[in-house]
N, C-alpha and C positions, 0 to 999 in steps of 0.2 A: 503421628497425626493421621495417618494412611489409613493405618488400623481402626482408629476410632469414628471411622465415619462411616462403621458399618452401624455404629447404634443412631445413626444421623437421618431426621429428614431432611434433605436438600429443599431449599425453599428456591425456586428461579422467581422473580419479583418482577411483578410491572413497576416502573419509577422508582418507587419507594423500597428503602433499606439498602443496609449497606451488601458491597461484594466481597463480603472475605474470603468466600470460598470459590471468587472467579466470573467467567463471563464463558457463556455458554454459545454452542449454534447447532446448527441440526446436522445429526450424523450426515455422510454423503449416502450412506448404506438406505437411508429416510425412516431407520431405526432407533430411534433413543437420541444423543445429544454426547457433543463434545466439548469437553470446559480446558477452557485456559484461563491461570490463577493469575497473569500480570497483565498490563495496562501502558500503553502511550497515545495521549490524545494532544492532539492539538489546534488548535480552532486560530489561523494564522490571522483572523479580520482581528485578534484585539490584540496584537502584537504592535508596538509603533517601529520596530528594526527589528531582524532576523536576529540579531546578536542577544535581544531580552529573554530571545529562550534558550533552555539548559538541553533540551531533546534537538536540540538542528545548529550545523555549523554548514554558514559558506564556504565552499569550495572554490582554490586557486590553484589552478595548475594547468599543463597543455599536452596535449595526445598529438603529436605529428602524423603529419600525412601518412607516409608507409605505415606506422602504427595503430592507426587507426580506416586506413584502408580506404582514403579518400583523396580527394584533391587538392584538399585547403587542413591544415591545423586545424585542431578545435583548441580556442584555450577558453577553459570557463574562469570567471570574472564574477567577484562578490558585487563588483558596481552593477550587476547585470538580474543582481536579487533584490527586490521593492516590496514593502508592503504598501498594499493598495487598501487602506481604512475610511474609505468614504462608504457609508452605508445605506446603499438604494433601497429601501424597505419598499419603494413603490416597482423596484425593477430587481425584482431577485436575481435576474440571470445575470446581473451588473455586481452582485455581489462583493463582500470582502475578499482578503487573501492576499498570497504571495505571488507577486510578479517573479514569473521565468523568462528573462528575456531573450533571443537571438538579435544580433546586431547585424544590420545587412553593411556597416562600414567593416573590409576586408583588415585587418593592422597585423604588418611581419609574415604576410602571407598564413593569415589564420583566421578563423570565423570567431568572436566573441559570443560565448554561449552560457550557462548558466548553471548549476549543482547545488542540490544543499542533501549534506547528510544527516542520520540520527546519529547522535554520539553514544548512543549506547550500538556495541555488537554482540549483543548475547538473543536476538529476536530469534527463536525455536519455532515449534509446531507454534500456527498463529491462524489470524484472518484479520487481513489488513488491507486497509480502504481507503480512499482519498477521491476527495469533492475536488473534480476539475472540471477547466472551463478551455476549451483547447483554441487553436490558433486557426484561421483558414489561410493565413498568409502561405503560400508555396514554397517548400524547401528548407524545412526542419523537422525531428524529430523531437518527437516527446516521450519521455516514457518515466515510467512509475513503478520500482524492481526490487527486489531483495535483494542482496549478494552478500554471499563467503566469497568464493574465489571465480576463478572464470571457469570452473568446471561444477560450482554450484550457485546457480543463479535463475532466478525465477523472474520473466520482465514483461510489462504489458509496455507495447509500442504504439505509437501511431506515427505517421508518415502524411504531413500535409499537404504532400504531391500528391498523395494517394487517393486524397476526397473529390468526388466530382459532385456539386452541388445540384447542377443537370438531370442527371442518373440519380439523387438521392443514394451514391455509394459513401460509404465512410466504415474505410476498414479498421479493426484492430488488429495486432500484430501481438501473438501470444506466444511465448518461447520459456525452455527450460534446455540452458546448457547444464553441459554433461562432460562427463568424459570423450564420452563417444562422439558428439558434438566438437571437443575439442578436437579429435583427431581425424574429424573433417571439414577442418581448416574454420573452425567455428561455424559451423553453414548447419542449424540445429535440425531444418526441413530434412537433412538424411536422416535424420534421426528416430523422424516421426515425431517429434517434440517440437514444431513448429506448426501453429494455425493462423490462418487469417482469415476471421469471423466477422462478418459485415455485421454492424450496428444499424438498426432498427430507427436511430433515430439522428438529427444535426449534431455530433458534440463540439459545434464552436457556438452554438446560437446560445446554451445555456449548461449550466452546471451538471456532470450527472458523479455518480461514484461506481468508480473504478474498482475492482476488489482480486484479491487473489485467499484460495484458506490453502493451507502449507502444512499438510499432515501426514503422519509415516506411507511412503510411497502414494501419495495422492498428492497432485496439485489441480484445484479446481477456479477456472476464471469467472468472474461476473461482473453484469454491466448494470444498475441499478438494481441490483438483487436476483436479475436474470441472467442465469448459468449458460455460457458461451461454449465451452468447452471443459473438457476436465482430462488430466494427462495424468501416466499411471508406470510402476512397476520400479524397476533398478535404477534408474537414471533421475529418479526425483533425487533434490537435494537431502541430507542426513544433519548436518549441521546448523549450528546459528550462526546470524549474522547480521544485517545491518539494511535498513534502508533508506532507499538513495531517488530523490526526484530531479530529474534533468533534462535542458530544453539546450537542443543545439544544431548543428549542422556544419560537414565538410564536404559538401560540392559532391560526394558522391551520386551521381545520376541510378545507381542500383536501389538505393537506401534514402539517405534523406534528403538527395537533393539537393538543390540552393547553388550559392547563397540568397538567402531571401531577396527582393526586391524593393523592402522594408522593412527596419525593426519588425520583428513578432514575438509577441508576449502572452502566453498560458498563466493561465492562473489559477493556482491552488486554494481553497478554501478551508479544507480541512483534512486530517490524516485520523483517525483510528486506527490502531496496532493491539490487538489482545492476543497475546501469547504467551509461551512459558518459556523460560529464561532457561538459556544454557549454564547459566554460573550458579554452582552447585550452594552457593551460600547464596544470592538471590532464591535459589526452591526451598533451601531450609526457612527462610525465613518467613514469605507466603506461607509455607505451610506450619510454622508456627502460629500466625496469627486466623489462618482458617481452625485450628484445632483452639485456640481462646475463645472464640467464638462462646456462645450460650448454646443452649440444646438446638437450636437449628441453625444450621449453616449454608448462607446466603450466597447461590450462585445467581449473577444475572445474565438474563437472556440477552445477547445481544439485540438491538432492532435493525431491521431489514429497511435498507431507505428504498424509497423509486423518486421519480424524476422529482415530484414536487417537493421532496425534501431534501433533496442530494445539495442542494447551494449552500446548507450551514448544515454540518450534523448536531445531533444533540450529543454536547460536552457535558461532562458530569464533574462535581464538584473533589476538584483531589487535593488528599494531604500524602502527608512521607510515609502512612501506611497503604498509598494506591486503594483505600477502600471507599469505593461512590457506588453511583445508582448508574444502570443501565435500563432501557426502555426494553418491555417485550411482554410476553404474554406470562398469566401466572399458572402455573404449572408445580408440581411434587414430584420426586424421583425419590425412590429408596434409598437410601444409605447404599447400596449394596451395587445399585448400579451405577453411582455416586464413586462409588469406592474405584470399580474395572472401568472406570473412564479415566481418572484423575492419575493411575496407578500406570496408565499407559500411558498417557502426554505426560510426564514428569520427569 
């Protein structure tokens, strides 16, 4: 199929047409364009329970004190995952989604916190997004991460001790453990793979999306489509894996603080994941169906949200061949450079 998309024009589509040959974004290089052939979206406001979907499982289990380096247990709790389906069309920032909750009642000396995974682990080179609405309550973490192991893991934090409403401060917390990071005592800042890049704008007042894109030796972060930082070289991750949304807290005073003073609850609206699948029969078979294709073969352009659109992304229509419509500008590439894009992310 590789080979044949040298006689190919790649069509990138506004709205319309299918994606068999992927979902595209712009090089980091600000040269040319980078396509990933797979797809996981999901838009949690029309979800009535966590459990109705096939892509996210609640998380039950508990990380002890010493082990997680805090003062209090965390155990995370499926009773502690809600969809929130009332639909404020007049108060977008009220939005749909999934409730993460932290519990500020202590039980067995442990903080009640909250996890959902994707079930699939084969998430490769990607660019992966999610509409969140975060907490101002004091003294939990939130974060939105990829993980293989704990020496590959890409995570965007936030820390809502950290916000000071006064000062208009409201940090993010961007990290890529490592090796190297492992064997200083996970502390990723020796690393030089740890930033904390103030946001520009309130993220408890309304929705914005979060993103990270995860390509060979490049990890680049962004906050409604604007590029925070970007981290580079051997210590990026190589693998696939898996992502994971989590809201919690163990009394750590270095980290996240707490216990809250009150339940707090983040809330997720939507996830985007376009990447290419580590399992070598998921690639064979994307690119079987990009090479069925008719004489032109349909990559779409990812769309770039900002604030006013971050509350609900735009979902696109799937079946069991993952081929839908993506929003973005209409655009032609050669076959050719079609081909030294697809031939490295695969």
């Amino acid at each position: 199929m590789i080979v044949s998309l040298c006689a190919l024009v790649i069509a990138v589509h506004l709205v319309s047409g299918t994606c068999d040959c992927g979902y595209s974004i712009q090089s980091p290089e600000g040269e040319g364009v980078v396509v990933f052939m797979d797809r996981l979206e999901t838009d949690f406001g029309q979800l009535q329970n966590i459990s109705q979907s096939h892509d996210w499982v609640a998380q039950e289990f508990t990380v002890s004190a010493e082990d997680g380096r805090g003062n209090y247990s965390k155990a995370f709790e499926p009773t502690n995952v809600a969809i929130q389906a009332t639909h404020a069309q007049n108060n977008p920032s009220q939005g749909n989604g999934v409730e993460l909750r932290v519990s500020s009642t202590i039980s067995n000396d442990a903080i009640p916190g909250s996890e959902i995974d994707t079930t699939r682990l084969d998430l490769h080179w990607g660019s992966f997004r999610a509409g969140i609405k975060l907490t101002d309550i004091k003294g939990t973490c939130a974060a939105f991460f990829w993980y293989f192991n704990d020496t590959q893991e890409i995570d965007i934090e936030f820390l809502s001790q950290e916000f000071d409403h006064g000062r208009g401060v409201y940090p993010a917390n961007l990290v890529v453990q490592s090796r190297a990071s492992m064997e200083a005592g996970y502390d990723a800042s020796k690393t030089g793979n740890f930033k904390r890049v103030d946001l520009d704008f309130d993220p408890t007042e309304s929705f914005h999306e979060y993103r990270f894109d995860y390509i060979p030796g490049h990890v680049l972060f962004y906050a409604d489509s604007k590029l925070l930082t970007q981290m580079n070289g051997s210590d990026m991750p190589t693998s696939g894996g898996h992502l994971i949304l989590q809201h919690w807290s163990n009394g750590n005073p270095l980290w996240s603080g707490g216990p809250p003073t009150k339940d707090a609850t983040v809330t997720v609206s939507y996830v985007k994941a376009y990447f290419n699948s580590s399992d070598h029969k998921r690639q064979s078979y994307l690119q079987q169906q990009c090479g069925l294709s008719a004489e032109r073969a349909s990559v779409c352009t990812i769309q770039n949200v900002t604030n006013a659109t971050s509350h609900s992304g735009d979902m696109h229509d799937s079946d069991d061949n993952d081929q839908s419509d993506a929003a973005g500008t209409e655009l032609s590439l050669l076959g050719g450079l079609g081909l030294g894009l697809l031939a490295l992310f695969l």
